[in-house]
Legacy VTK file of the C-alpha trace (Angstrom):
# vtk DataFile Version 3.0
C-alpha trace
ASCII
DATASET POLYDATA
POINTS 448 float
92.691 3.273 62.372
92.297 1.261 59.085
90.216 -2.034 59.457
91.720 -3.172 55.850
93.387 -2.373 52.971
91.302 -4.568 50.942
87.857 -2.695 51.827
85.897 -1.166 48.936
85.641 2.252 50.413
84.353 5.674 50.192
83.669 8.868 51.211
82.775 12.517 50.287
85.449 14.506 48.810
84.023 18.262 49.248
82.370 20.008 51.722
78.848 18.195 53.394
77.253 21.557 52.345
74.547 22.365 49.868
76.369 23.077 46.411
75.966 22.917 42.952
77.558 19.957 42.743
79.370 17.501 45.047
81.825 15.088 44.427
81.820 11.318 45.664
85.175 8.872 45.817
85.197 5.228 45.663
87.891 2.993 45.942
88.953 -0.789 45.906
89.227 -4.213 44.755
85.282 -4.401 43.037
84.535 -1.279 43.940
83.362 -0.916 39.859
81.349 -3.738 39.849
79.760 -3.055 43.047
78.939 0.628 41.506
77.655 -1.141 38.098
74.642 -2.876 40.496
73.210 0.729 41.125
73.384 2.180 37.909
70.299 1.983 35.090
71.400 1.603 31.677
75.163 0.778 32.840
76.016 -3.282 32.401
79.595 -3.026 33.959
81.511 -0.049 34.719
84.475 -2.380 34.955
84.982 -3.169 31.515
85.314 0.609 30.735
88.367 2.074 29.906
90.495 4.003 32.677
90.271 7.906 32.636
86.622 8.254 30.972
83.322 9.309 31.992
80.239 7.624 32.092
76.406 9.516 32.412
73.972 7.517 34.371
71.226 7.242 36.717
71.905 5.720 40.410
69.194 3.860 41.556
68.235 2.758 44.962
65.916 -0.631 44.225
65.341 0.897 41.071
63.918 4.425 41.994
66.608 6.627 40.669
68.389 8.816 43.189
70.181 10.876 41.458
71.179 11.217 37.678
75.190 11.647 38.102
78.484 11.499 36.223
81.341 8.829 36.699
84.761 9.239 36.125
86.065 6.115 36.019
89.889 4.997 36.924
91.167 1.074 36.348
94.090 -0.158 38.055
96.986 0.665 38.552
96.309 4.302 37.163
94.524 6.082 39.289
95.235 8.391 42.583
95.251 4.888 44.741
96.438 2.798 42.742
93.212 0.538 42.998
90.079 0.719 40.680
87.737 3.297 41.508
85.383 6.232 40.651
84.628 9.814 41.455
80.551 10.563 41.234
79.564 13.779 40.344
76.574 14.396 41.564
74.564 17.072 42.020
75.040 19.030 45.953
71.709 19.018 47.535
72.605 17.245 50.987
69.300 14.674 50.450
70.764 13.576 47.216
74.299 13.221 49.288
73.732 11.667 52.108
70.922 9.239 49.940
73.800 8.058 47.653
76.179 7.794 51.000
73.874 5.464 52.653
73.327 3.438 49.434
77.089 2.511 48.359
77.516 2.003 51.835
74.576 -0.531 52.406
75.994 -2.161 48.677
79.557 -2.944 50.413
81.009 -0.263 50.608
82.902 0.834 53.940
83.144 4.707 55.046
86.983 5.306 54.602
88.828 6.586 57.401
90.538 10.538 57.917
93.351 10.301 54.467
92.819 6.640 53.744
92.750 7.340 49.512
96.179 8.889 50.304
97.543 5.860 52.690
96.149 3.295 49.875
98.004 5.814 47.290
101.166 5.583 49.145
100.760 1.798 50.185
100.266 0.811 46.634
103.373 3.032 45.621
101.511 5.993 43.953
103.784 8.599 46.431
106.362 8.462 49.051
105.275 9.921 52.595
106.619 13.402 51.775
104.282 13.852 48.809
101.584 11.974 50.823
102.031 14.371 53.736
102.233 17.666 50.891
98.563 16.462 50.045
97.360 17.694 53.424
99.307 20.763 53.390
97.772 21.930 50.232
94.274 20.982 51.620
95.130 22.934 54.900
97.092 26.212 53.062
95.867 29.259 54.023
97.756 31.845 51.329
98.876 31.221 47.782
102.422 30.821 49.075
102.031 28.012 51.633
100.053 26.559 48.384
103.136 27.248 46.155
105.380 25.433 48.628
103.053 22.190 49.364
102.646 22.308 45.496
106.240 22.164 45.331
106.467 19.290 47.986
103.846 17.318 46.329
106.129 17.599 42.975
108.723 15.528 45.062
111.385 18.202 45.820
111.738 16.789 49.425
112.099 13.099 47.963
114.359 14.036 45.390
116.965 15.748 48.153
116.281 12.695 50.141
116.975 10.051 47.921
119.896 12.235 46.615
121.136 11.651 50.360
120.709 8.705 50.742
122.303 8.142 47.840
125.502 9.769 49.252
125.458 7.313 52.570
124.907 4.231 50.439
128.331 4.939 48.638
129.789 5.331 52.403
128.391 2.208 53.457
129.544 0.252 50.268
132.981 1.632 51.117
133.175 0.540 54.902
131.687 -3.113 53.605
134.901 -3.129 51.545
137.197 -2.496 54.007
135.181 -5.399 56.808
135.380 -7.820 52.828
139.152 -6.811 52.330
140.604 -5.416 55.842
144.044 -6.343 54.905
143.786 -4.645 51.590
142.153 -1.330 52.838
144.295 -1.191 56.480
145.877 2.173 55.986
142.776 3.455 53.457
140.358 5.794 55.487
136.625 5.795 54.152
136.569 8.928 51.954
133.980 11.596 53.495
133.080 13.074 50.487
129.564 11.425 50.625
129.771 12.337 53.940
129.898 16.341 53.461
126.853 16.027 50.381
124.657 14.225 52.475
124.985 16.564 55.548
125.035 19.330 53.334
121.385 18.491 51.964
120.380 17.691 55.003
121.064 20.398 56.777
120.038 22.546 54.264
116.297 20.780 54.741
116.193 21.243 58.624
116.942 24.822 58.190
114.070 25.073 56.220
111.633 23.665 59.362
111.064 27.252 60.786
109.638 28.954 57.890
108.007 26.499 56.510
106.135 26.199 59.680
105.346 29.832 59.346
103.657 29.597 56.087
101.459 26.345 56.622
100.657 27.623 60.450
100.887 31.431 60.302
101.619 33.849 63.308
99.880 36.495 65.368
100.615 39.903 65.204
99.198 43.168 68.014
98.976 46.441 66.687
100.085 48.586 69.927
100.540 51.901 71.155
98.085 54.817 72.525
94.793 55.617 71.879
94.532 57.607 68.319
97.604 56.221 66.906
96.563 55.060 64.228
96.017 51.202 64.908
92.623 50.812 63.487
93.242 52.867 60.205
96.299 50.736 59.819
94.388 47.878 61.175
91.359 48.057 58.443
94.627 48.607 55.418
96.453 45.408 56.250
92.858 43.483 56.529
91.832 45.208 53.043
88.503 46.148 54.517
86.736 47.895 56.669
86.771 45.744 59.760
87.514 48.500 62.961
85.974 51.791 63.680
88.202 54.761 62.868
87.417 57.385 64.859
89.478 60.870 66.241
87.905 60.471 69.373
90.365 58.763 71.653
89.687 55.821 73.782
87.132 54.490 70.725
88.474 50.620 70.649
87.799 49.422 74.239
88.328 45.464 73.185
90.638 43.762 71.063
89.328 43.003 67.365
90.848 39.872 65.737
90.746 39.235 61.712
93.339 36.864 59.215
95.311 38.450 56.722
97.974 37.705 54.415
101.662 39.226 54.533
103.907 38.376 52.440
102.062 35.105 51.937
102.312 34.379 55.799
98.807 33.720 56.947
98.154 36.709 59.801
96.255 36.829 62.771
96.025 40.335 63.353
94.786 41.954 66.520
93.894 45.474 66.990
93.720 46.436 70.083
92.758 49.220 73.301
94.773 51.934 72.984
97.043 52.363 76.093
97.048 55.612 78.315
95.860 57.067 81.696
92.656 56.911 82.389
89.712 55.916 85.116
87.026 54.624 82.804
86.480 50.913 83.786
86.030 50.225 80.378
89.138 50.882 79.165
90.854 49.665 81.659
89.638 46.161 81.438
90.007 46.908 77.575
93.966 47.844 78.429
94.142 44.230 80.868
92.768 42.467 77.840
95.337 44.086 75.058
98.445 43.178 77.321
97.140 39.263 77.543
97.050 40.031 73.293
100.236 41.496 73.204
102.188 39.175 75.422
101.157 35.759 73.714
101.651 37.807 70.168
104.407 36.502 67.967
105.085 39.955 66.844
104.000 43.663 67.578
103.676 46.745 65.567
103.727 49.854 68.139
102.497 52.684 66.816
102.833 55.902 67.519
100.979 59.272 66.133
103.603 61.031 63.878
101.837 64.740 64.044
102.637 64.531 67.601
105.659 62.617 68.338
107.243 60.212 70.133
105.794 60.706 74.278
107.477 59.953 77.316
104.750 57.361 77.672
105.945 55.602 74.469
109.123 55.845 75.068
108.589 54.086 78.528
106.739 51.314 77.174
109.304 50.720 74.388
112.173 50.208 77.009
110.198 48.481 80.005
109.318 45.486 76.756
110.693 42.606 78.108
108.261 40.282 75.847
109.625 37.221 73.548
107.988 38.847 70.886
109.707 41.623 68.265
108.389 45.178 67.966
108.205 46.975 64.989
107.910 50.299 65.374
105.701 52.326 63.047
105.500 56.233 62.645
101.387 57.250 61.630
99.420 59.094 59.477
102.328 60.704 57.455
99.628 61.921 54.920
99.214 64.684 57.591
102.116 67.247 58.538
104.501 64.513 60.921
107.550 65.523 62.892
110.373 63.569 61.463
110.378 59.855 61.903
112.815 58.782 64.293
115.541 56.631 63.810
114.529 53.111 64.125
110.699 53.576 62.911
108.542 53.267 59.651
106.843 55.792 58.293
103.625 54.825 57.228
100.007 56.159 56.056
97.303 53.965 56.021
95.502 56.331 54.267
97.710 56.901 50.794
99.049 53.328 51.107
102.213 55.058 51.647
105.257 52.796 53.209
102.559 50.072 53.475
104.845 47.479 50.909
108.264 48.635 53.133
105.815 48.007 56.564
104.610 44.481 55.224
108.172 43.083 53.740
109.822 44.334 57.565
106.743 42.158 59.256
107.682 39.199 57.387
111.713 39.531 57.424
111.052 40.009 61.547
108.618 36.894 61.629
111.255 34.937 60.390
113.581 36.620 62.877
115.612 38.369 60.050
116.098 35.551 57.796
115.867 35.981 54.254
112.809 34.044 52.333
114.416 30.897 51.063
113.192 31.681 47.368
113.506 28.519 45.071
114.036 26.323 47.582
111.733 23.568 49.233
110.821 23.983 52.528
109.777 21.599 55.207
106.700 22.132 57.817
106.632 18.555 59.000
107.518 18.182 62.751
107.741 14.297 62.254
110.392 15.410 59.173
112.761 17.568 60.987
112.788 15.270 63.896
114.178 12.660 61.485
116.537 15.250 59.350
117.938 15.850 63.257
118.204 12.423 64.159
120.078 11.502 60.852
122.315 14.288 61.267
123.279 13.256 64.828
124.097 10.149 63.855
126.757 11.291 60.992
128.096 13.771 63.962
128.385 10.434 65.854
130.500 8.844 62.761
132.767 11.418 62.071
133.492 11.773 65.735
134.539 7.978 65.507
135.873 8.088 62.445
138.176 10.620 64.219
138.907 8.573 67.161
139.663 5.559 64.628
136.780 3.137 65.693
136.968 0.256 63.545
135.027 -0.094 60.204
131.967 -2.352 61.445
131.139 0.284 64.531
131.141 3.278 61.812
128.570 1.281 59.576
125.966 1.240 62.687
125.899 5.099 62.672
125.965 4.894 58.539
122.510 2.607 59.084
121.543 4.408 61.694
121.348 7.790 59.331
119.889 6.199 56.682
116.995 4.678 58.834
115.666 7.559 59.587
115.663 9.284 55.787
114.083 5.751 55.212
111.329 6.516 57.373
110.990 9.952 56.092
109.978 8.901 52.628
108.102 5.546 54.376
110.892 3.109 52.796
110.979 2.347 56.450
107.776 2.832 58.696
104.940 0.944 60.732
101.296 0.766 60.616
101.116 2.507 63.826
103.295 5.681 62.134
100.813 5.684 59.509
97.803 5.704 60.995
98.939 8.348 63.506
99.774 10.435 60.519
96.798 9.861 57.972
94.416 10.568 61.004
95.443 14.340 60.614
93.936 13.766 56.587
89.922 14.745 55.793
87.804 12.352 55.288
87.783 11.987 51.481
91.486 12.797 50.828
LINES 1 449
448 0 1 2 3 4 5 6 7 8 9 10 11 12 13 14 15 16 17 18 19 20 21 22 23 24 25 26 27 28 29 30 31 32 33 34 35 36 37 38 39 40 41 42 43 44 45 46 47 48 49 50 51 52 53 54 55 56 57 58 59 60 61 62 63 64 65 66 67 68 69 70 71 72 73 74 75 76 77 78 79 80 81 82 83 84 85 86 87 88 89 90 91 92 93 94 95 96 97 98 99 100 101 102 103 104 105 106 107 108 109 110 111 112 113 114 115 116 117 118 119 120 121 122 123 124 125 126 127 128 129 130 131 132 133 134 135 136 137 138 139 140 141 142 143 144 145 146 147 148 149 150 151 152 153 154 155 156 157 158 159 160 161 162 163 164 165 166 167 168 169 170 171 172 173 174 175 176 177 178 179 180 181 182 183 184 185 186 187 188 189 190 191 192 193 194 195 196 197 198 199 200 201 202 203 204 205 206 207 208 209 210 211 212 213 214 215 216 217 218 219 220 221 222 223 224 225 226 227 228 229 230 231 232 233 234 235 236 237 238 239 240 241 242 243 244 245 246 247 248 249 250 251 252 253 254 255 256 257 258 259 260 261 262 263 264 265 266 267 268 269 270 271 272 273 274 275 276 277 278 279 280 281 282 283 284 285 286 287 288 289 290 291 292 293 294 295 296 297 298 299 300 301 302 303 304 305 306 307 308 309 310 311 312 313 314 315 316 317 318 319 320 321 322 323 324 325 326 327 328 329 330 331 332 333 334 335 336 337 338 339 340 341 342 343 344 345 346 347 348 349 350 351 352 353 354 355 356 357 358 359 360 361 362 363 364 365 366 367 368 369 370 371 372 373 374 375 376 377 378 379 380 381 382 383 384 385 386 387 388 389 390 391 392 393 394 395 396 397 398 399 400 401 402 403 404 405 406 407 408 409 410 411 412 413 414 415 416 417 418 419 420 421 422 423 424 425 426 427 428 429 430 431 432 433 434 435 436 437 438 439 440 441 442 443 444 445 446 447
């Protein structure tokens, strides 16, 4: 939790790793002049300009710690809002943690997990939609869930908000005419027009919720099927390295092998795992107990089967006893080798030539998102705390028009009118608490 606002603070903003260099954030109401009293050679860092950067020497008592670079930022430009710096200093952890201790013994406080961004948003740098996109880009583990918490941080959310909210205002003004004027407005209904755009956008937005928590989260995916099919080959192709043994001698994987890829800019957890057939090794037997614990808590599974020697009774059991929440995707294996034809239903793949690999990845993704099309050019939403609020703002305009229909007078229909645009309010933080805040900025590093 924040102690106060009004704290000089600061923190490390990269890794606590040795580098070449590392970077250093202060913040606050002095937090120049407090800097100045460490510096040789420097009279006042406060009377530079904003946006310009300053070689020196910190010195602790005089002995110089480190010689560094300042970039200094006055108020109210800056990524706070406040005055402040960013030392660059050079990444040997003595030289970090030295300077750490120092600021912090010349008044500065550690800040807490994402307190730069709550000061940012407190001082009205962002909304809470770009504050939360600041995280997401921090935490993004492919290019696209970058791309789309870039996009968020650009204010695509806010601007559909506001664009909302925008929408309900005009509804509101027009039910505060007819409480003003009743006898001039008694046969006039409220016109839903801002009605349908609001729940429009809105809707669009929580539609949004499940992919976008597919790209910032990811999924995990079990290669299947029986021993020799093919798994590791196609295991090692969708890693882009040479991660599992691949081996013609069957029964070779006898415990499941975990790495992260990327498909279709989904972050993957892929599992290869024991191949599944008859057998009275102990080995891979517990190997085959351990792949159906994979397989059952997998979000998706590729079952593979050898296509130079067809589709087996034992395959075809498994296929029809899966009961699982999970999809399947069948693939048919090693095609770069004389195959039987590939069965209806199946993709025909070589991990080998790369052949049908593009077809194999865009078919994980579209079944990930449970056959949805990619929602190209379009912001999407991964905030729980978001869609929760999208929901609760569209109940409430299901709960107007269903008055509205039942003719319930003016005043009653402006409660579910406030009621909607309380909760877009405390999507963007125009409406919030402290104890909302904290509970979200604790998710933040240190630093951001």
């Amino acid at each position: 939790m924040i102690v106060s606002s009004d704290d000089p603070i600061v923190a490390l903003a990269t890794p606590a790793a040795s580098s070449a260099l590392a970077v250093i954030r202060v913040s606050g109401p002095r937090s120049l002049l407090l800097l100045s009293q460490l510096t040789r050679g420097i009279k006042d860092l406060s009377a530079r300009p904003g946006h310009t950067l300053v070689r020196c020497v910190l010195a602790d008592n005089g002995a110089p710690v480190d010689d560094v670079l300042v970039a200094i930022y006055q108020a109210p430009r800056s990524y706070t809002g406040e005055e402040g710096a960013e030392i660059f200093c050079h990444g040997s952890l003595p030289v970090i943690q030295h300077l750490l201790a120092l600021l912090c013994r010349s008044g500065f406080r550690s800040a807490g997990p994402g307190e730069f961004t709550q000061r940012a948003f407190l001082n009205g740098r962002m909304d809470l939609t770009r504050a939360e996109a600041v995280n997401e880009i921090v935490r993004a583990r492919t290019d696209r869930a970058r791309g789309l918490a870039l996009e968020r941080l650009s204010g695509a959310i806010e601007d559909r908000i506001t664009a909302a909210r925008e929408a309900l205002i005009d509804l509101r003004a027009s039910l505060e005419v007819r409480l003003d004027y009743p006898d001039d407005n008694a046969d006039d209904a409220p016109s839903n027009v801002g009605l349908k755009e609001a729940e429009a956008i809105l809707r669009g937005l929580a539609g949004t919720y499940r992919q976008g928590r597919i790209y910032q989260e990811g999924v995990s995916i079990a290669i299947a099927g029986a021993t020799n099919a093919g798994k590791s080959s196609l295991f090692n192709a969708l890693l882009r390295q040479d991660r599992a043994i691949v081996s013609e001698v069957h029964g070779t994987t006898r415990d499941w092998l975990e790495g992260m890829a990327s498909i279709e800019g989904i972050p993957v957890r892929l599992y290869d795992t024991a191949g599944l057939r008859q057998t009275r090794d102990a080995l891979e037997l517990e190997g085959m107990r351990r792949t159906e614990k994979v397989i059952d808590s997998a979000d998706l599974i590729l079952y593979m089967v050898e296509g130079t020697s067809g589709l087996s009774a034992a395959d075809q059991a498994w296929l029809s006893a899966w009961t699982g929440p999970a999809s399947i995707v069948r693939v048919w294996s090693k095609t770069d080798l004389p195959c039987q034809p590939t069965p209806p239903g199946f993709y025909a793949v070589s991990a080998v030539t790369g052949r049908g690999m593009d077809e194999l990845e865009a078919v994980m993704a579209q079944s990930v998102f449970g056959g949805e099309t990619a929602r190209d050019g379009e912001p999407l939403i991964d905030s729980e705390r978001q869609r929760d609020l999208l929901t609760r703002a569209l109940a409430a305009l299901e709960s107007y028009r269903q008055a509205a229909s039942d003719g319930v007078s003016a005043d009653l229909l402006a409660v579910d009118v406030a009621e909607a645009l309380d909760a877009l309010g405390e999507i963007t933080g125009a409406v919030t608490s402290a104890e909302i805040l904290d509970r979200m900025f604790s998710n933040f590093c240190v630093g951001k």
